[in-house]
Biotite code that builds the C-alpha atoms (Angstrom):
import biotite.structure as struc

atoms = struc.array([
    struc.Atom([-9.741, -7.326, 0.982], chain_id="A", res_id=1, res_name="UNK", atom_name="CA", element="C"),
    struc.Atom([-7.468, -5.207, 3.196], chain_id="A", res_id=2, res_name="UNK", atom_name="CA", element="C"),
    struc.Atom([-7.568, -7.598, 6.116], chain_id="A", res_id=3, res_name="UNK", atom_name="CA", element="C"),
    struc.Atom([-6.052, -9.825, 3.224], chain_id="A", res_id=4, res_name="UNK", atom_name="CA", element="C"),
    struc.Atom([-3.852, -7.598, 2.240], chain_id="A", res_id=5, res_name="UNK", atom_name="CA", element="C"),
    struc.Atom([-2.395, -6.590, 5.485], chain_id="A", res_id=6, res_name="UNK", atom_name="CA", element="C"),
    struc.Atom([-2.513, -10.608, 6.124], chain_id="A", res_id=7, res_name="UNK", atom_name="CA", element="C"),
    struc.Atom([-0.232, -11.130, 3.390], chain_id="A", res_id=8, res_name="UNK", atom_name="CA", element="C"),
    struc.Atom([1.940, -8.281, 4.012], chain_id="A", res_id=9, res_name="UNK", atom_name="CA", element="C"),
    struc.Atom([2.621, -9.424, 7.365], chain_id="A", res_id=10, res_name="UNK", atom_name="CA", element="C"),
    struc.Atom([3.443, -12.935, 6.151], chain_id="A", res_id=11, res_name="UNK", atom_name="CA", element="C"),
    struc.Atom([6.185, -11.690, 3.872], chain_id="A", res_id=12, res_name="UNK", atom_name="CA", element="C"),
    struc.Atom([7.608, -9.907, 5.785], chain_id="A", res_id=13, res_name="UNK", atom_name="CA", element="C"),
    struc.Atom([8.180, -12.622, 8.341], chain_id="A", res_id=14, res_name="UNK", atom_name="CA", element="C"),
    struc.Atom([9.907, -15.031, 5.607], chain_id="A", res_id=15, res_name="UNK", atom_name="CA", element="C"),
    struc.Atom([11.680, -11.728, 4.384], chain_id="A", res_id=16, res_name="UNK", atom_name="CA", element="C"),
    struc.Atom([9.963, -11.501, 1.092], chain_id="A", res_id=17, res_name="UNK", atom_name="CA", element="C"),
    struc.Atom([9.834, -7.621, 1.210], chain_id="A", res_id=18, res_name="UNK", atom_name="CA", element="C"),
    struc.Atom([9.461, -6.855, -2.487], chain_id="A", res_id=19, res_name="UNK", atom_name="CA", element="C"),
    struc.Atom([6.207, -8.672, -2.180], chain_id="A", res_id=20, res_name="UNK", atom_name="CA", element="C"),
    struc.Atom([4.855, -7.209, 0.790], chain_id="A", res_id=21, res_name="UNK", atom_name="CA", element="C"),
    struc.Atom([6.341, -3.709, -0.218], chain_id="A", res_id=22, res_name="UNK", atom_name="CA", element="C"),
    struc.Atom([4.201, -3.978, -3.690], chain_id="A", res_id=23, res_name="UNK", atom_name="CA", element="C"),
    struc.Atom([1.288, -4.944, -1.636], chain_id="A", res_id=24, res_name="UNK", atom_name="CA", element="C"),
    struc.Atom([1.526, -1.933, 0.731], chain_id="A", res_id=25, res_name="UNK", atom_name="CA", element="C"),
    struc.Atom([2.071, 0.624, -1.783], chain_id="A", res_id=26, res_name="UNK", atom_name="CA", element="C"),
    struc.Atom([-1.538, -0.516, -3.446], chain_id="A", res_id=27, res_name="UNK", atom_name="CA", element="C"),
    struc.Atom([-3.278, 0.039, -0.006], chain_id="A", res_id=28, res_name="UNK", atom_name="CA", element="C"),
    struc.Atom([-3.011, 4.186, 0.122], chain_id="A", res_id=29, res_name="UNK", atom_name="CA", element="C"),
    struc.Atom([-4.821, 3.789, -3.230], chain_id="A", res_id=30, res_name="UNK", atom_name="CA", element="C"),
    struc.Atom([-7.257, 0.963, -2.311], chain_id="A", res_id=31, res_name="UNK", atom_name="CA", element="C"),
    struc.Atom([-8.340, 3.422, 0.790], chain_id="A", res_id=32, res_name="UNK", atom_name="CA", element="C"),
    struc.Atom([-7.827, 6.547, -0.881], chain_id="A", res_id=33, res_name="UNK", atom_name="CA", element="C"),
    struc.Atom([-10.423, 5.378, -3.232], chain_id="A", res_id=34, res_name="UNK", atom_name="CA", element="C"),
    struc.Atom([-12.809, 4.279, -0.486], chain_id="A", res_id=35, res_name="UNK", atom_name="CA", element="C"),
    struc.Atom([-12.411, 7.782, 1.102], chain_id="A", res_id=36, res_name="UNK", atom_name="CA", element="C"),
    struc.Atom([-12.033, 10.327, -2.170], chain_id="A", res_id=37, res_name="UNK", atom_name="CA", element="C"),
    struc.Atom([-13.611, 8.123, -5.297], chain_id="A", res_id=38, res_name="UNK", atom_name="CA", element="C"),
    struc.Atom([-13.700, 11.018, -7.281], chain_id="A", res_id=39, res_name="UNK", atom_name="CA", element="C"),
    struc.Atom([-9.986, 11.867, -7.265], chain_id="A", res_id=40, res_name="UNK", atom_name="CA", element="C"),
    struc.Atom([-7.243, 11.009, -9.630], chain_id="A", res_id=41, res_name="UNK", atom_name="CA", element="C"),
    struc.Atom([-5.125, 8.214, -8.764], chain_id="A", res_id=42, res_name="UNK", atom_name="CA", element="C"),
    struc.Atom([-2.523, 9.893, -7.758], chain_id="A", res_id=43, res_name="UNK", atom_name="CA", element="C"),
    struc.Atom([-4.234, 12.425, -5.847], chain_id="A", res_id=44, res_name="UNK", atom_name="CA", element="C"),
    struc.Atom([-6.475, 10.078, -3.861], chain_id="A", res_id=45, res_name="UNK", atom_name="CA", element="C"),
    struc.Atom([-3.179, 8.009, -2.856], chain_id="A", res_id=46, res_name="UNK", atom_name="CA", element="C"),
    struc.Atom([-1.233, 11.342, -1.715], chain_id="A", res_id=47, res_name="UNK", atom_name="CA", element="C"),
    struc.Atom([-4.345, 12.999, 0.357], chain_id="A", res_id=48, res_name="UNK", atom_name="CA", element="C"),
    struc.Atom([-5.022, 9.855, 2.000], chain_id="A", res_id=49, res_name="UNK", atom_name="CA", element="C"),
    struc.Atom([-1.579, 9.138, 3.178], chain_id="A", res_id=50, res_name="UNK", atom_name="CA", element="C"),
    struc.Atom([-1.058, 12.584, 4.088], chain_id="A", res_id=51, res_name="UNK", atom_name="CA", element="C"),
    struc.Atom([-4.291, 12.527, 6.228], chain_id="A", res_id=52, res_name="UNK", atom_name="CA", element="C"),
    struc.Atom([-3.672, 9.295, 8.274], chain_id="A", res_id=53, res_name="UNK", atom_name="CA", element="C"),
    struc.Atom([-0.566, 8.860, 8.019], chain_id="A", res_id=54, res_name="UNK", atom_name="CA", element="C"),
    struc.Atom([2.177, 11.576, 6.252], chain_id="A", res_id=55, res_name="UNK", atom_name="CA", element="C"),
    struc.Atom([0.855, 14.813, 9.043], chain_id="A", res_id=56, res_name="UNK", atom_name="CA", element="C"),
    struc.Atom([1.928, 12.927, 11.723], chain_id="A", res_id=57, res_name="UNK", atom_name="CA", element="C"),
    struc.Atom([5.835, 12.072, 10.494], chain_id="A", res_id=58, res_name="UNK", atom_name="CA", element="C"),
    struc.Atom([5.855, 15.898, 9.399], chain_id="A", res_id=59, res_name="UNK", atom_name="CA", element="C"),
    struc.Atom([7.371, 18.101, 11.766], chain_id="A", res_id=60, res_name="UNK", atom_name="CA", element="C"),
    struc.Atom([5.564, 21.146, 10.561], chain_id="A", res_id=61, res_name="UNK", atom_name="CA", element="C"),
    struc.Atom([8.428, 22.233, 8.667], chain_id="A", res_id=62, res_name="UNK", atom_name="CA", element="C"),
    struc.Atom([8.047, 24.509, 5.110], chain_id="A", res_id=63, res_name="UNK", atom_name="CA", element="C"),
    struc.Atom([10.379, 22.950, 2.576], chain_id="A", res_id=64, res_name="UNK", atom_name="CA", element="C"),
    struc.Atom([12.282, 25.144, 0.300], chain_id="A", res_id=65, res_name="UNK", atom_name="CA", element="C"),
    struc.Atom([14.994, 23.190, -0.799], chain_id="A", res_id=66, res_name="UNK", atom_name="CA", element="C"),
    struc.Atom([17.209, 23.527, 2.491], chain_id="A", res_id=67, res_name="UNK", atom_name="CA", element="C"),
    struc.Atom([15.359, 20.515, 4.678], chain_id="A", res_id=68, res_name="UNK", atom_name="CA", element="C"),
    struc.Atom([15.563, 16.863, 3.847], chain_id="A", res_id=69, res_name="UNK", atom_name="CA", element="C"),
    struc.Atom([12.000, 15.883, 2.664], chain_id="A", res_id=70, res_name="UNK", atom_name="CA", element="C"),
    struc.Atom([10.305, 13.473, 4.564], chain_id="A", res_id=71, res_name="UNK", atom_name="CA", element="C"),
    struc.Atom([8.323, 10.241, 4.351], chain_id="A", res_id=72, res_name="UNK", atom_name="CA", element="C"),
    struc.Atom([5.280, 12.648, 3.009], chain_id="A", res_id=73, res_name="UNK", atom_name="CA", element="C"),
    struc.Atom([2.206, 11.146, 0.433], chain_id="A", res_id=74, res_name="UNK", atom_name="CA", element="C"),
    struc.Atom([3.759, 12.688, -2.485], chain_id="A", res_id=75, res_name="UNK", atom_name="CA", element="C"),
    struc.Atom([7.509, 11.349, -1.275], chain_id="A", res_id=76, res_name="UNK", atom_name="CA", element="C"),
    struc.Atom([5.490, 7.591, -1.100], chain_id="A", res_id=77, res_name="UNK", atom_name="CA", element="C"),
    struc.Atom([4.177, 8.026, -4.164], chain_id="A", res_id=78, res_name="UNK", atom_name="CA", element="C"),
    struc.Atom([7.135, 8.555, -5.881], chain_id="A", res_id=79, res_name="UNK", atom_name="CA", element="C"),
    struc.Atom([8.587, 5.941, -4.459], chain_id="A", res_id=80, res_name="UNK", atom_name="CA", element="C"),
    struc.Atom([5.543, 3.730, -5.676], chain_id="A", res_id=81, res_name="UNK", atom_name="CA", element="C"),
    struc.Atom([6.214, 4.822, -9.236], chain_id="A", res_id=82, res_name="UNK", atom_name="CA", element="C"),
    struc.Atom([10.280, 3.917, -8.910], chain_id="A", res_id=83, res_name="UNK", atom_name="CA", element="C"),
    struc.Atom([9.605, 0.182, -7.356], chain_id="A", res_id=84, res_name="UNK", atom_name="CA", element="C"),
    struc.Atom([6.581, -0.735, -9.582], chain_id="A", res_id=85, res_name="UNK", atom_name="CA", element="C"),
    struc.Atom([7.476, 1.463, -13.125], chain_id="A", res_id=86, res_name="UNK", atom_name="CA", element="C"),
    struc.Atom([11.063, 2.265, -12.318], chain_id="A", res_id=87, res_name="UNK", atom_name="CA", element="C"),
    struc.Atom([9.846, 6.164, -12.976], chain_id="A", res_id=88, res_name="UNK", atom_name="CA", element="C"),
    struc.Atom([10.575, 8.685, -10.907], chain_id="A", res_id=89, res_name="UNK", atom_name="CA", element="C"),
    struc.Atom([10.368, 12.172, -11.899], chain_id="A", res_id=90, res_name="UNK", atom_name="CA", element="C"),
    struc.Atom([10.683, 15.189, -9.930], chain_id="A", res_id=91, res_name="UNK", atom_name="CA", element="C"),
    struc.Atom([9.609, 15.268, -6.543], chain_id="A", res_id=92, res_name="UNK", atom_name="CA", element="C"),
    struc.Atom([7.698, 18.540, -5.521], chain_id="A", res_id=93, res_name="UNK", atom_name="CA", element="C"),
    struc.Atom([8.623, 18.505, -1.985], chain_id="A", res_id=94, res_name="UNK", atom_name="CA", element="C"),
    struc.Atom([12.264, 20.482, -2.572], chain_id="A", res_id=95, res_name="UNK", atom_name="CA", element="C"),
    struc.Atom([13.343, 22.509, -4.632], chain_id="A", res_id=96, res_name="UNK", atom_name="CA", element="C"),
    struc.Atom([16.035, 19.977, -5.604], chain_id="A", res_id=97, res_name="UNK", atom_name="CA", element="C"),
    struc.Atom([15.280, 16.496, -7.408], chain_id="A", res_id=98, res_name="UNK", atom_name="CA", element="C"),
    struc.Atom([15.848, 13.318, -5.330], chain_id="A", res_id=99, res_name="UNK", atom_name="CA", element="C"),
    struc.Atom([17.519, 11.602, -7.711], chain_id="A", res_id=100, res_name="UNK", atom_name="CA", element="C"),
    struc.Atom([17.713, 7.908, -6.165], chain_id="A", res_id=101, res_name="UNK", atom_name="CA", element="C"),
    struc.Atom([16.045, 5.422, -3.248], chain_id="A", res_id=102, res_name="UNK", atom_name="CA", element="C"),
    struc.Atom([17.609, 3.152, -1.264], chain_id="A", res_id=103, res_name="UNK", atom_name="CA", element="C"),
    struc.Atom([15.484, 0.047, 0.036], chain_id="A", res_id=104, res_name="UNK", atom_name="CA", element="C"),
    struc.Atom([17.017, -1.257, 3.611], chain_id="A", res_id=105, res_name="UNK", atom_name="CA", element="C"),
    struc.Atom([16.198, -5.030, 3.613], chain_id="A", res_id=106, res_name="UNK", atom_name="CA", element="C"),
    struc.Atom([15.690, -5.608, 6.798], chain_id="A", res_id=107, res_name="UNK", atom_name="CA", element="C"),
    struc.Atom([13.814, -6.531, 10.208], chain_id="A", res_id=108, res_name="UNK", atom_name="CA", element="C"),
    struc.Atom([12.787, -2.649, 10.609], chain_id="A", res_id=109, res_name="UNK", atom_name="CA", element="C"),
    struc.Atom([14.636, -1.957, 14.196], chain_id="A", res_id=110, res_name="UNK", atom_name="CA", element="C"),
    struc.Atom([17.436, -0.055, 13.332], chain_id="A", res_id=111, res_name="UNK", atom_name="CA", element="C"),
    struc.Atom([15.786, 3.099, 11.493], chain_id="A", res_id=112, res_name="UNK", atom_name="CA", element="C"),
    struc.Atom([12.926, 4.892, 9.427], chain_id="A", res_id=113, res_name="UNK", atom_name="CA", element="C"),
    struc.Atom([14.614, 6.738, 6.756], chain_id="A", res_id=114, res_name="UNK", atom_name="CA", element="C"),
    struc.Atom([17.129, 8.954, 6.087], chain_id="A", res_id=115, res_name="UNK", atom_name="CA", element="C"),
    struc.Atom([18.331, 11.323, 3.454], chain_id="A", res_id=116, res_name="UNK", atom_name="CA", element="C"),
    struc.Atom([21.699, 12.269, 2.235], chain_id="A", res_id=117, res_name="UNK", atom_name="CA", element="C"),
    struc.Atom([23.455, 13.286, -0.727], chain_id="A", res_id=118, res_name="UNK", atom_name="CA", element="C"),
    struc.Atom([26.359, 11.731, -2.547], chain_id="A", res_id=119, res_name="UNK", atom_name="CA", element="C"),
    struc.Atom([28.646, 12.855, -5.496], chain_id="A", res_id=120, res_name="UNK", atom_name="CA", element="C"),
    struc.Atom([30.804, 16.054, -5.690], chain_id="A", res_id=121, res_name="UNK", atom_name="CA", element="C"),
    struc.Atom([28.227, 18.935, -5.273], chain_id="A", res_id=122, res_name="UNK", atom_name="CA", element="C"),
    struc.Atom([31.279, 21.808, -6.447], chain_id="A", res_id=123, res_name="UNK", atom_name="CA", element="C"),
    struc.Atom([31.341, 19.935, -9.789], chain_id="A", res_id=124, res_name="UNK", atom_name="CA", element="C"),
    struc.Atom([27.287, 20.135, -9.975], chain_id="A", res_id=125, res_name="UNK", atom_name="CA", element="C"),
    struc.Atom([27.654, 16.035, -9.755], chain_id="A", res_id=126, res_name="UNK", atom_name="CA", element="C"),
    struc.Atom([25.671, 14.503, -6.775], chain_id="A", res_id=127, res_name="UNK", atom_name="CA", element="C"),
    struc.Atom([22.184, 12.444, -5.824], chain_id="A", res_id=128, res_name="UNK", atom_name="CA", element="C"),
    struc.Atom([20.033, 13.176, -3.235], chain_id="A", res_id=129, res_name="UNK", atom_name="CA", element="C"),
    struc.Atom([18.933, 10.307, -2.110], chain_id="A", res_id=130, res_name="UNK", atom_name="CA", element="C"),
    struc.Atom([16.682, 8.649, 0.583], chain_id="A", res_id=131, res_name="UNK", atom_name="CA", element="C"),
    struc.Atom([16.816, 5.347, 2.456], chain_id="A", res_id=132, res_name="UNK", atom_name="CA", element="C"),
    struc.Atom([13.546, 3.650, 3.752], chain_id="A", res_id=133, res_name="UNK", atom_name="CA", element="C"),
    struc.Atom([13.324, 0.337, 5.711], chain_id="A", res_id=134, res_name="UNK", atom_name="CA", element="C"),
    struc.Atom([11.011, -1.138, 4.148], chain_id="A", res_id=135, res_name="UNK", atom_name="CA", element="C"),
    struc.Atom([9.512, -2.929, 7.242], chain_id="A", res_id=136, res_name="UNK", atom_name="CA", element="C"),
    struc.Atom([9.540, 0.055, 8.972], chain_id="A", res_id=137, res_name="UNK", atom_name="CA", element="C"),
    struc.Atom([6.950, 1.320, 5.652], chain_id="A", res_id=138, res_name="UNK", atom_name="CA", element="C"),
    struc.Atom([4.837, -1.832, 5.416], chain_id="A", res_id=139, res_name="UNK", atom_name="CA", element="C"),
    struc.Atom([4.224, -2.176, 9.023], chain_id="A", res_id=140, res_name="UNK", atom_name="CA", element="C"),
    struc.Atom([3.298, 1.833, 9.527], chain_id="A", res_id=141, res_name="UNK", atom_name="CA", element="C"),
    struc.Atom([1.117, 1.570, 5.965], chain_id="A", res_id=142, res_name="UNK", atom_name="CA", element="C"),
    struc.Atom([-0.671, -1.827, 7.431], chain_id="A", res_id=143, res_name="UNK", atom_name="CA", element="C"),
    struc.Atom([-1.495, -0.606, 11.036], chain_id="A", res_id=144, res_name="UNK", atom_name="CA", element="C"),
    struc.Atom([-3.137, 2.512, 9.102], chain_id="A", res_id=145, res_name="UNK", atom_name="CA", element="C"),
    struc.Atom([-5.110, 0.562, 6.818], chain_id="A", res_id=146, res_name="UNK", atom_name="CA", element="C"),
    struc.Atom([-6.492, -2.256, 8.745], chain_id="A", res_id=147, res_name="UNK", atom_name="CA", element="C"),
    struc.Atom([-7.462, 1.004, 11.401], chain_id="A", res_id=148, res_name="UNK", atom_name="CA", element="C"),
    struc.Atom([-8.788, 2.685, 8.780], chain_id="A", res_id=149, res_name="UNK", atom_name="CA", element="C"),
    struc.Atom([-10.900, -0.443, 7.442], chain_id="A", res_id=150, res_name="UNK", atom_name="CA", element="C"),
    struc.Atom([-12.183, -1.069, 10.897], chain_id="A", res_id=151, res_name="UNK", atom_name="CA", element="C"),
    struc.Atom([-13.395, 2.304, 10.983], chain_id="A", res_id=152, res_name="UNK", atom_name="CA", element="C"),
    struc.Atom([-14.900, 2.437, 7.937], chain_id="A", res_id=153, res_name="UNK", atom_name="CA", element="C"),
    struc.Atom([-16.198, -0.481, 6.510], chain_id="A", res_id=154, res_name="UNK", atom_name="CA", element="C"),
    struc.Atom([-19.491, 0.657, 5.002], chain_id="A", res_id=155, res_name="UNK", atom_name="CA", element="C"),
    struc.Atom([-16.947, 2.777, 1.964], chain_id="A", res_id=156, res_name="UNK", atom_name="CA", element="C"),
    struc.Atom([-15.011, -0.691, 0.885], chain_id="A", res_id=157, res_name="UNK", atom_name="CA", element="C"),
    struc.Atom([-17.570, -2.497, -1.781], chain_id="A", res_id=158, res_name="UNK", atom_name="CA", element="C"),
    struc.Atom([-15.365, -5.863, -3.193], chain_id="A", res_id=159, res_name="UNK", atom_name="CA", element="C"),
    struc.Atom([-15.526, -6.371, -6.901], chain_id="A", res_id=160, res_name="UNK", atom_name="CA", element="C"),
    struc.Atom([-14.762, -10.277, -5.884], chain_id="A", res_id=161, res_name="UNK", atom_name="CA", element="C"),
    struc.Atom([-14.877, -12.788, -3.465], chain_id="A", res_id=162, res_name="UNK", atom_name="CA", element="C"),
    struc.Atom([-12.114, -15.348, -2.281], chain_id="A", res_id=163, res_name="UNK", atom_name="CA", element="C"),
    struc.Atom([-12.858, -19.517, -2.017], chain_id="A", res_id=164, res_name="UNK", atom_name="CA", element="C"),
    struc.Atom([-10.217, -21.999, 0.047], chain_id="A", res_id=165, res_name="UNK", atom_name="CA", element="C"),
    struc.Atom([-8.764, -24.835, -2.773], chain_id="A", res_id=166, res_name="UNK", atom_name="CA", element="C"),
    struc.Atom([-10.086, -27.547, -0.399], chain_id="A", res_id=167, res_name="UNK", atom_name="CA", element="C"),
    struc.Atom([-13.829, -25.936, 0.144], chain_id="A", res_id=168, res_name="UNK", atom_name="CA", element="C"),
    struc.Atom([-13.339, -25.431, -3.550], chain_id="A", res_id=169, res_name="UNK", atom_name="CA", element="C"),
    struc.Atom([-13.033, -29.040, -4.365], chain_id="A", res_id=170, res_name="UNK", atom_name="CA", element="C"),
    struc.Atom([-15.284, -30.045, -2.333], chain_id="A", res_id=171, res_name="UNK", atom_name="CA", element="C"),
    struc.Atom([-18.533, -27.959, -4.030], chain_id="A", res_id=172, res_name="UNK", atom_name="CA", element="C"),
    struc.Atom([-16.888, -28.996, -6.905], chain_id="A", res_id=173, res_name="UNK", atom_name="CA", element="C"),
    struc.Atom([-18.007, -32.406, -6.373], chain_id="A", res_id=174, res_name="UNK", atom_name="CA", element="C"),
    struc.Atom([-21.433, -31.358, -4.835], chain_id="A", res_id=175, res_name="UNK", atom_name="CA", element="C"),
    struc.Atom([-22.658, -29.601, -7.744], chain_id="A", res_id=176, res_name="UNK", atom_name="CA", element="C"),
    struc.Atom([-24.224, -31.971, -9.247], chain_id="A", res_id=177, res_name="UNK", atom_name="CA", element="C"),
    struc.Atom([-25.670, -33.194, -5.528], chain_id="A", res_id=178, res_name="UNK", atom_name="CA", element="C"),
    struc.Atom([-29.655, -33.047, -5.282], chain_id="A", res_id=179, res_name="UNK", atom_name="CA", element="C"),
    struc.Atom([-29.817, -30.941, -1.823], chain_id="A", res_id=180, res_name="UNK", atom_name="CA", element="C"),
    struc.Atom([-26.293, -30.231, -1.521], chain_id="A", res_id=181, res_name="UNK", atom_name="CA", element="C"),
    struc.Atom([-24.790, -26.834, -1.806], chain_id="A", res_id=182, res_name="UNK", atom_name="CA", element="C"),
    struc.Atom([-22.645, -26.396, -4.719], chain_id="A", res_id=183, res_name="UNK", atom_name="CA", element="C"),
    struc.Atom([-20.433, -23.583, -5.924], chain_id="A", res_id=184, res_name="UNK", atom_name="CA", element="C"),
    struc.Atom([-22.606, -21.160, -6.830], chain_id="A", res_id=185, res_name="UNK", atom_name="CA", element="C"),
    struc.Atom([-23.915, -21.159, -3.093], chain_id="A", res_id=186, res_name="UNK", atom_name="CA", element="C"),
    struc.Atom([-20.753, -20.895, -1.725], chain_id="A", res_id=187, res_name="UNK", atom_name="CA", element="C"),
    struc.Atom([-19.233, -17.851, -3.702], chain_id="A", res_id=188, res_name="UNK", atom_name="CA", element="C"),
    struc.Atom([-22.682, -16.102, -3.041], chain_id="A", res_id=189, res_name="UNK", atom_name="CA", element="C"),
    struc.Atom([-22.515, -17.124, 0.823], chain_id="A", res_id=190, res_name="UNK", atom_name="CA", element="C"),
    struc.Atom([-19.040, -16.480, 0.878], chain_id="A", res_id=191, res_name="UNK", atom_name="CA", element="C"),
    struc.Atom([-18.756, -12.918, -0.923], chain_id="A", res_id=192, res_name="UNK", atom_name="CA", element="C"),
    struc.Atom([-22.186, -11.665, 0.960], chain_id="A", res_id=193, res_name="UNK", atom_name="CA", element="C"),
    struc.Atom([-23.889, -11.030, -2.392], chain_id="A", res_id=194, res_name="UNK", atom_name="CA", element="C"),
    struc.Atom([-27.122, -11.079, -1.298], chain_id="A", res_id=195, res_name="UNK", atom_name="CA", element="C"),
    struc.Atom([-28.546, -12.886, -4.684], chain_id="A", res_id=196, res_name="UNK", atom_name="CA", element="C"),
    struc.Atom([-31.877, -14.472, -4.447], chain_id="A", res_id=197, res_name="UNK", atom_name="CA", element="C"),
    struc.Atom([-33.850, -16.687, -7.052], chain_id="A", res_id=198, res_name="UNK", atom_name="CA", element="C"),
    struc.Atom([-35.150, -13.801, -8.848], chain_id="A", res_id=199, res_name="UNK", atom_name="CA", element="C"),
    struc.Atom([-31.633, -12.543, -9.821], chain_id="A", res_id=200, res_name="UNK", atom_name="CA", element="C"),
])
């Protein structure tokens, strides 16, 4: 399923479909975070895994009280998740102060990672904090992590489902009725590796 993932990612990002592949990429901190800490909380699992392989190495060590820009941590990711799939986005806990808004660069994911700035007139208690991430720049990082990570760990990952071509589809399709042919039970079993014999 990652491989799939990280697959399809990669392919919408080439025709520039980056909602797509940035939906996709914010599920796969939560589809490994539950292969590596099942008994978490969503939320939980997605910010200690990214944190782990991926948010401690963009940190630069730096304790954040509310005078440093936050950076690309788990919990700023996760936030970000909420805003582009619920459009909710409460506090972050990173700063003392909220960041109010994200900006999504569209884009090929040369020209930068993110940055953070504030807008508004801060003497009239009037401005956003905001933060602008390229999403290529996201998708790639999150899909080079992941597909690492599966590599690594393959025995955690159990698949609730198993994928069939259209044209290997059709064809069992037709050969299910076939005396000595295998039909389309036998390929989703062979297929998904589900190990069911006659007595199941």
């Amino acid at each position: 399923m990652i491989l799939k993932y990280v697959e399809d990612i990669r392919s919408s990002l080439k025709n520039k479909c980056y909602f797509a592949a940035l939906s996709l990429s914010l599920d796969l901190p939560d589809i490994c975070g539950y292969a590596e800490y099942p008994h978490k909380t969503k939320e939980d699992r997605f910010i200690t895994w990214y944190d782990e392989y991926i948010g401690k190495y963009l940190s630069k060590e730096t304790e954040y009280d509310g005078t440093h820009d936050p950076w690309m941590s788990g919990r700023i990711v996760y936030e970000l998740r909420e805003a582009f799939l619920y459009g909710d986005q409460s506090d972050t806990k990173e700063t003392s102060e909220r960041l109010n808004k994200f900006v999504l660069i569209l884009g090929d994911g040369t020209t930068l990672t993110h940055l953070t700035f504030n807008a508004g007139v801060p003497e009239k208690g009037s401005y956003y904090k905001m933060m602008a991430i390229d999403v290529t720049y996201l998708c790639d990082m999150i899909c080079n992590c992941a597909e690492w990570y599966y590599d690594a760990n393959k025995d955690k990952f159990k698949e609730g489902y198993t994928t069939v071509d259209q044209k290997d589809l059709d064809i069992c399709l037709a050969m299910d009725n076939s005396e000595g042919k295998k039909g389309m039970f036998d390929l989703i079993t062979d297929n998904g590796k589900m190990g069911l014999t006659d007595k199941d």
